[in-house]
N, C-alpha and C positions, 0 to 999 in steps of 0.2 A: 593456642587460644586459651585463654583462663578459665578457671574452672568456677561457680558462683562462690567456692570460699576463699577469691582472687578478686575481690569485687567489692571497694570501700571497704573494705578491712584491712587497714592499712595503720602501720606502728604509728605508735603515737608519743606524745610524751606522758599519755597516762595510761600505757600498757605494754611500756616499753620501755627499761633501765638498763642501761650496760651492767652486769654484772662485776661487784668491785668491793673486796670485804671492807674497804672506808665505811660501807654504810651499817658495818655490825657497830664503832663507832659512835657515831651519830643516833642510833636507835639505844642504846646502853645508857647516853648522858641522858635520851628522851625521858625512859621510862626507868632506871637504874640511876639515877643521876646519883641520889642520895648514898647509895652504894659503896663497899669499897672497890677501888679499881688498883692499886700498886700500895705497896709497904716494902718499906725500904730503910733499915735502920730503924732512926725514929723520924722518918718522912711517912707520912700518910694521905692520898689522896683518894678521892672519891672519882669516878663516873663522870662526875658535871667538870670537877678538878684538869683530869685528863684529859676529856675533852677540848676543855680549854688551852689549856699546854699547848696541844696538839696544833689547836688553830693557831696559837701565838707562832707558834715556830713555821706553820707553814706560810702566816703574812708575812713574817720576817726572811725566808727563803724568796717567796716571792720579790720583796724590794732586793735582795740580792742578783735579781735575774734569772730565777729557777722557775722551770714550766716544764710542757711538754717535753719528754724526751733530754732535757740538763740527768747530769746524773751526780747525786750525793753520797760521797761515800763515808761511812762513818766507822770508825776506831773505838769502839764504847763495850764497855763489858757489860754483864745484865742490869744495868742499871735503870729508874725511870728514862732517862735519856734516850735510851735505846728503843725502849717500849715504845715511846713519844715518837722516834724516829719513820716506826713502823706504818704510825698512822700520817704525820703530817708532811711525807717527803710521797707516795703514792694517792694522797687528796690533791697534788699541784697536777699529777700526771706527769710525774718526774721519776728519776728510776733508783732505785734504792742500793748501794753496792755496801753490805758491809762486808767488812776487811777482817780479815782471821788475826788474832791479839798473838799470837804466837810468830806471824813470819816476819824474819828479818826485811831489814831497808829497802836493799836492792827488790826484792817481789814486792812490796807493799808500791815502791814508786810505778815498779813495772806494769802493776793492776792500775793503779788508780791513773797512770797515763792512756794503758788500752782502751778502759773506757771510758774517758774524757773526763774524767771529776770536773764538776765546776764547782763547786764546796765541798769543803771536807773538816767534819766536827770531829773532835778527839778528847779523850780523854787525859787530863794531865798525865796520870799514869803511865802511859806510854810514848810522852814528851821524848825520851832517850832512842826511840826507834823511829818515831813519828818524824824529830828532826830532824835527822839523815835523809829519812825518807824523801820531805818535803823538799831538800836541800837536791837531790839526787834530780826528782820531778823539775824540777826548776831546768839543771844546769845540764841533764843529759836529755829531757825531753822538751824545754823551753814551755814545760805548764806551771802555771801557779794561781794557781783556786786558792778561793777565800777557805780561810781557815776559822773555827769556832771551837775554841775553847772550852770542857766542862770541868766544872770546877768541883766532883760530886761531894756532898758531906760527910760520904762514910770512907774518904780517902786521905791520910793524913800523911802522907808518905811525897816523895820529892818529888819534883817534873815543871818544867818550866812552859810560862804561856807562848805556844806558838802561834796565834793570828792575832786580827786584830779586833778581833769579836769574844765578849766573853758570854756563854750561854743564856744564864739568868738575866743578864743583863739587856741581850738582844731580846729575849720572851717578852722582860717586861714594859721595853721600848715598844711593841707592837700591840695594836687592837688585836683580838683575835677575827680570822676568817668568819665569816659569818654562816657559810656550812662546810663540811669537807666534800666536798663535792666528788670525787674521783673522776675516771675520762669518761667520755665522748665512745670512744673505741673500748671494749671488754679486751678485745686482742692487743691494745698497747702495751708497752711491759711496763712493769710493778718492779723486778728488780734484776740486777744481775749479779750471780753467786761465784766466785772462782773454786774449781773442782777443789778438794783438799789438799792432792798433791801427791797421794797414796801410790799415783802409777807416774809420780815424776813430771808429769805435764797437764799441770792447771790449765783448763779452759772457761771461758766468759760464760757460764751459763746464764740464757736471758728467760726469765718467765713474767709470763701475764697476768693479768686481771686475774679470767674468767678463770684459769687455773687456782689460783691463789685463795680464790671464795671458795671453790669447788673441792678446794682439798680441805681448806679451813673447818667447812661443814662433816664433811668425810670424819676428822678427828673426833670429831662429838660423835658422830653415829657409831662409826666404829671400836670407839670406846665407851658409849652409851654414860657418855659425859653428864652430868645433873647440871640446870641452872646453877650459876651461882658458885663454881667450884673454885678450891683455894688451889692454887696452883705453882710449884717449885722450882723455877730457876735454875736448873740445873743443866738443862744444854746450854749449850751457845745460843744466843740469837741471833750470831753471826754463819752459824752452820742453818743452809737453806732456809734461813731465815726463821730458826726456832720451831724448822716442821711444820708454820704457818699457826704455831700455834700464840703466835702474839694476836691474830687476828678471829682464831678460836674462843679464847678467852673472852676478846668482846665481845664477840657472840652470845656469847650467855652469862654477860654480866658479872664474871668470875672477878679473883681475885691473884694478878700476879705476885707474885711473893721473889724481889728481886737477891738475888746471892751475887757479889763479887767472886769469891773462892768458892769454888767446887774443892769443898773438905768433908770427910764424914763426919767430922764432929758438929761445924756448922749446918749442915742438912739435915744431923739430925733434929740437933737446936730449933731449924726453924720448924722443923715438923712437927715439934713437938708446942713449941710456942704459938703457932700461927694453925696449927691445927689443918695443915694441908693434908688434902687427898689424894692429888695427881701430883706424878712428874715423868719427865723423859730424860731419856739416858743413854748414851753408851755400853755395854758390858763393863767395861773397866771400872763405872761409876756405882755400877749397884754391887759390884764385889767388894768397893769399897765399905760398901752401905752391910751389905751382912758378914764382913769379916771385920766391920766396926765393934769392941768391947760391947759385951750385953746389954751394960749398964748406959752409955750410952742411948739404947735405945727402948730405957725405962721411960713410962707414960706417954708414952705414945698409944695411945687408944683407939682412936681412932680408924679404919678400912684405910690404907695406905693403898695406893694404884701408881704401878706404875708402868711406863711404855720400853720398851726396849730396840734397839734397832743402830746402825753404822757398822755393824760386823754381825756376822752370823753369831747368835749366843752361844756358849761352851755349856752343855747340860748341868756340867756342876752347879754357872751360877743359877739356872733355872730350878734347879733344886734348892738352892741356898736360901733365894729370896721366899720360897713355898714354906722354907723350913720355920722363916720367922715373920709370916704369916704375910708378907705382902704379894696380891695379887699382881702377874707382871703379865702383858699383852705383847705379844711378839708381832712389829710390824719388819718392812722391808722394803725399800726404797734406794734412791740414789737422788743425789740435786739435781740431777734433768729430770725426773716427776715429783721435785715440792718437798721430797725428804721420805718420808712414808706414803707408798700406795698400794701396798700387799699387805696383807695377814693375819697370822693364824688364830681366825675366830675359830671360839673355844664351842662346842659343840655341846650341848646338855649334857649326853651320856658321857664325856671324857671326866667327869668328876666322878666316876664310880670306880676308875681304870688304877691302876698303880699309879705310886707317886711315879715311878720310875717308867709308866709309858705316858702318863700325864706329862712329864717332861722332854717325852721324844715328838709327843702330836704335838709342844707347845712352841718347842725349839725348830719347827719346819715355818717356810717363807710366806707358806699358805697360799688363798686365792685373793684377786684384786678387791681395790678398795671400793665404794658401794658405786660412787659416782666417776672411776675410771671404768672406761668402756671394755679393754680389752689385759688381761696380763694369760700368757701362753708359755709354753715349754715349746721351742720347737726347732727342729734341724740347722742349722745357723746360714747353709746353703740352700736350703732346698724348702726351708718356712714353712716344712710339713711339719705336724703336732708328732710330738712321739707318742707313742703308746701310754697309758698309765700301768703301765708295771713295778714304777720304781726301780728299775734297773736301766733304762735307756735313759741316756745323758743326751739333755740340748741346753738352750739360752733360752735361760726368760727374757721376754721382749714384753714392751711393754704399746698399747697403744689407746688413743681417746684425749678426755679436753685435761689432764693431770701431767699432760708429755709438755717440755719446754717449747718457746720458740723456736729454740734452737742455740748455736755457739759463736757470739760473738764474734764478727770477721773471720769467721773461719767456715766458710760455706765448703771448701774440702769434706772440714769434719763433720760437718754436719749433714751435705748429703750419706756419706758414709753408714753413719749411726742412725739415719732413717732409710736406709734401704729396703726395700719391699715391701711399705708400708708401716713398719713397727719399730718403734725404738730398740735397739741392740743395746744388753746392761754390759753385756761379757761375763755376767755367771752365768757359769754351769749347773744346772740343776737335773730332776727326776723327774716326773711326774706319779706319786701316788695313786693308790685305786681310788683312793673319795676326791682326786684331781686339785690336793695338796701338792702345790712345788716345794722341793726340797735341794735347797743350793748344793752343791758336792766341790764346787770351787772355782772361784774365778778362774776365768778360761786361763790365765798366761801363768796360776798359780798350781794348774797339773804338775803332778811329777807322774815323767812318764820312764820307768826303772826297769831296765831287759824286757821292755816290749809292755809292763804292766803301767796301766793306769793307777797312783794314787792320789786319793784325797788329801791334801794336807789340811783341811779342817776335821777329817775325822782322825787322823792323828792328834791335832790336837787338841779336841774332844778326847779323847784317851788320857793323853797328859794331864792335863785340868783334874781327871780325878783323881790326880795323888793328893793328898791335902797338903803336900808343902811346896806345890807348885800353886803362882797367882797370877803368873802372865808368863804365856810363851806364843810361840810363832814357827813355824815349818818350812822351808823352802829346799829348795833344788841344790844339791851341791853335783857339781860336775865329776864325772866318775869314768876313768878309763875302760875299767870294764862295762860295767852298765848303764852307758850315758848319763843317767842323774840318778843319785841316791838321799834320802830325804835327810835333813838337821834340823836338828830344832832347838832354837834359843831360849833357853828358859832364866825366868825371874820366881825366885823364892820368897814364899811368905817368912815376912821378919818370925826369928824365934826358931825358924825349922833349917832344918839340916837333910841334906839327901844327896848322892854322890849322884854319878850319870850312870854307874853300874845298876844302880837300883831302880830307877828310871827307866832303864830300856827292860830289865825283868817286870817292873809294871806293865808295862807296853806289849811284852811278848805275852802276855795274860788276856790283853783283850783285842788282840788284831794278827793278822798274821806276817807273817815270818817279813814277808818282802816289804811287807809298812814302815815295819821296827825303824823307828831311824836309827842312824848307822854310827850318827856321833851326836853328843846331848852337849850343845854351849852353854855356861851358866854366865851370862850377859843383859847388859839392859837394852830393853828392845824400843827400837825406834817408832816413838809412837804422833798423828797428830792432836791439835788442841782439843779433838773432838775424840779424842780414845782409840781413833782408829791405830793399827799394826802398818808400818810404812814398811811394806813386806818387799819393794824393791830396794832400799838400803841393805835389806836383810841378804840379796841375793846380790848384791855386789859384794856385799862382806863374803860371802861365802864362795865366790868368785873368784876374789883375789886371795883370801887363802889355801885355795886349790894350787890356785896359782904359786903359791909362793914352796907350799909341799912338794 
């Protein structure tokens, strides 16, 4: 029987919205119109500009047959395009799939046939991969999506048109939409992300709406974002979809600031020109940024902010970027929750603390983000919380409205990684006494050496603080006598010199004995377009040369 607040109180269309960051949007060109919204080169559009764009392209999708559930997958670096992407391919209720600029033909056909492309816009720039591609999609899976050409103005470099649409030209053949409406359903999905590839087997990750707002909002809170912030370019928008933070941005009316190259010189350049506050990053990205010449990153005045997350940070860079004054916010996530949905908000009293434990509470995974419901350490069998000792190892698991749909035709995997209620990430972490997670290593990244558990990120946190080390990596080498003994690949900063002798006497300085790895490679480490360590290459390499000894 109903209770009386079960009684004509019933949703309405005016108290009642599917939740759908389209409508940050819409609300930006209302009241921001005048506003800047993207700079690009010497492209500049405003708020009302974007908006427009936005609808052009989503009328124009639509006379192409795109609706509900069609899926676009797009090939575009940070371009307006991409941005434009963001907004007018989830105002149809269509799903957004972009494609990582880094994989070869064969995965590019293989993605964009899993999940059905029925358009696909590109970039000339990657004409020479795109074509295989497309050629590939045709003749080994019988698809062939309309293709859309862009032609950007800050690319001058070769690639030939693949469709028979060219961008500009389709925008300005269409009226624009007359609002971006988004779905009907909050639970429809918004896009879908292929994993990066780190563990060798990409999956279709499918996320929604109501996630997608909900994380969007999360980034401002949790970075206590200002109206109006100028913002850098410098992820992927193709990695889980830029953290949500294309949809961020409109949110408050900001100001994206598009970069082709991810270089230090150029980031620094814009930062210093465009007078940006925020950016997100990779670790690899911001080492680049404070192991960039000083002078480079004269006049810059500015409060620089930036977000950090795709690997656990290495302490040094978190000292680095302290050293030259930009404040960096340690999040932690995966593309099945959005990209970031953990971490380590900074607590009043740790500004009083050493730089050097300011950098250990900054460098942990932390607690969830305001608007996911659930993120826990807990037994991976048995889903009891471990203790906060910081010494008992479980998996964070993550659970609430920030967790995907789920994996693309793959309901296997899927029920799998929702079992007992909560997403499974496969790190390993602690739990802290102030109920900080603190990752200790992807679970399949243990080395486990005559019985003992090591950490291969606290090794290579070790490594990291020689100064003529800039990127390395740790993994499992198979070992007669003690099942796996640790290696670690390292890349030197230009200019410096260090043998692998010197190295492991570093090492024996701040770990003990059985950590020490056992042999130091001085090799380039397999990394993907988003910075991340592709640390199963690293352990086949170190496989077959067991092998071959």
């Amino acid at each position: 029987m109903s209770n009386i607040y079960e009684q004509h109180l019933d949703r309405r269309a005016a108290n009642f919205v599917a939740l759908s960051p389209v409508s940050f949007v819409e609300r930006s060109a209302e009241v921001f119109g005048d506003l800047p919204s993207v700079v690009h080169g010497q492209r500049r559009y405003t708020w009302a500009h974007t908006r427009e764009r936005s609808a052009r392209l989503a009328a124009a999708l639509r006379a192409l047959g795109v609706g509900r559930g069609s899926t676009v997958s797009v090939m575009l670096p940070n371009t307006p395009e991409m941005v434009e992407a963001h907004y007018a391919v989830p105002a149809l209720n269509a799903v957004l799939n972009t494609l990582n600029t880094r994989l070869d033909a064969p995965l590019l056909a293989w993605q964009m046939n899993h999940c059905e492309a029925q358009v696909v816009i590109t970039d000339r720039e990657f004409a020479a991969v795109m074509g295989p591609a497309l050629v590939m999609l045709r003749e080994q899976f019988g698809r062939q999506p309309v293709v859309i050409d862009v032609d950007d103005s800050e690319y001058t470099g070769p690639g030939d048109q693949l469709g028979g649409h060219v961008y500009e030209t389709l925008l300005a053949a269409h009226a624009p939409l007359a609002t971006l409406d988004g779905p009907a359903d909050e639970w429809d999905a918004i896009a879908v992300s292929y994993t990066s590839g780190t563990t060798g087997d990409p999956k279709g990750v499918v996320t929604h709406h109501r996630g997608a707002y909900l994380n969007a909002v999360c980034n401002a809170a949790t970075w206590t974002m200002p109206n109006f912030p100028t913002y850098l370019w410098t992820l992927p928008m193709f990695h889980c979809n830029g953290w949500c933070f294309p949809w961020t941005v409109a949110m408050l009316g900001g100001t994206h600031v598009c970069l082709r190259r991810v270089e230090a010189k150029a980031i620094l350049e814009a930062m210093r020109e465009h007078r940006v506050d925020h950016y997100c990053a990779a670790p690899i990205v911001h080492s680049l940024i404070y192991n960039a010449p000083d002078e480079l990153r004269q006049g810059i005045g500015q409060q620089v902010r930036g977000m950090v997350a795709g690997a656990a940070p290495p302490a040094a860079m978190i000292e680095g970027m302290a050293k030259i004054g930009f404040d960096i916010t340690h999040v932690y996530g995966l593309t099945e929750v959005y990209g970031p949905a953990g971490v380590a908000v900074k607590r009043t009293g740790w500004a009083a603390e050493t730089l050097s434990e300011q950098t250990r509470l900054n460098g942990r995974q932390g607690v969830r983000y305001p608007l996911q419901e659930g993120m826990a350490v807990l037994h991976p069998e048995t889903l009891a919380e471990v203790p906060a000792d910081g010494q008992t190892m479980g998996e964070i698991m993550f659970r609430g409205n920030i967790v995907m749909k789920g994996y693309l035709k793959n309901p296997a995997a899927t029920d799998k990684v929702f079992e007992g209620g909560w997403f499974h990430t496969g790190d390993l972490a602690v739990l802290e006494s102030d109920r900080y997670a603190k990752i200790k290593d992807r679970s399949k990244d243990v080395i486990i050496s005559g019985g003992e558990n090591i950490s291969s990120i606290e090794v290579e946190d070790a490594l990291y603080r020689h100064p003529a080390v800039v990127a390395c990596a740790v993994v499992a080498r198979p070992d007669p006598k003690w099942g796996e003994t640790p290696v670690a690949y390292v890349e030197t900063r230009p200019g410096t010199t260090v043998t692998a002798a010197e190295l492991v006497a570093h090492c024996k300085g701040l770990l003990a004995g059985y950590k020490v790895p056992r042999e130091i490679r001085f090799e380039e480490i397999p990394k993907t377009s988003t910075g991340k360590i592709q640390k199963f290459q690293l352990r086949e390499r170190a496989k077959s040369s067991a092998a071959i000894e």
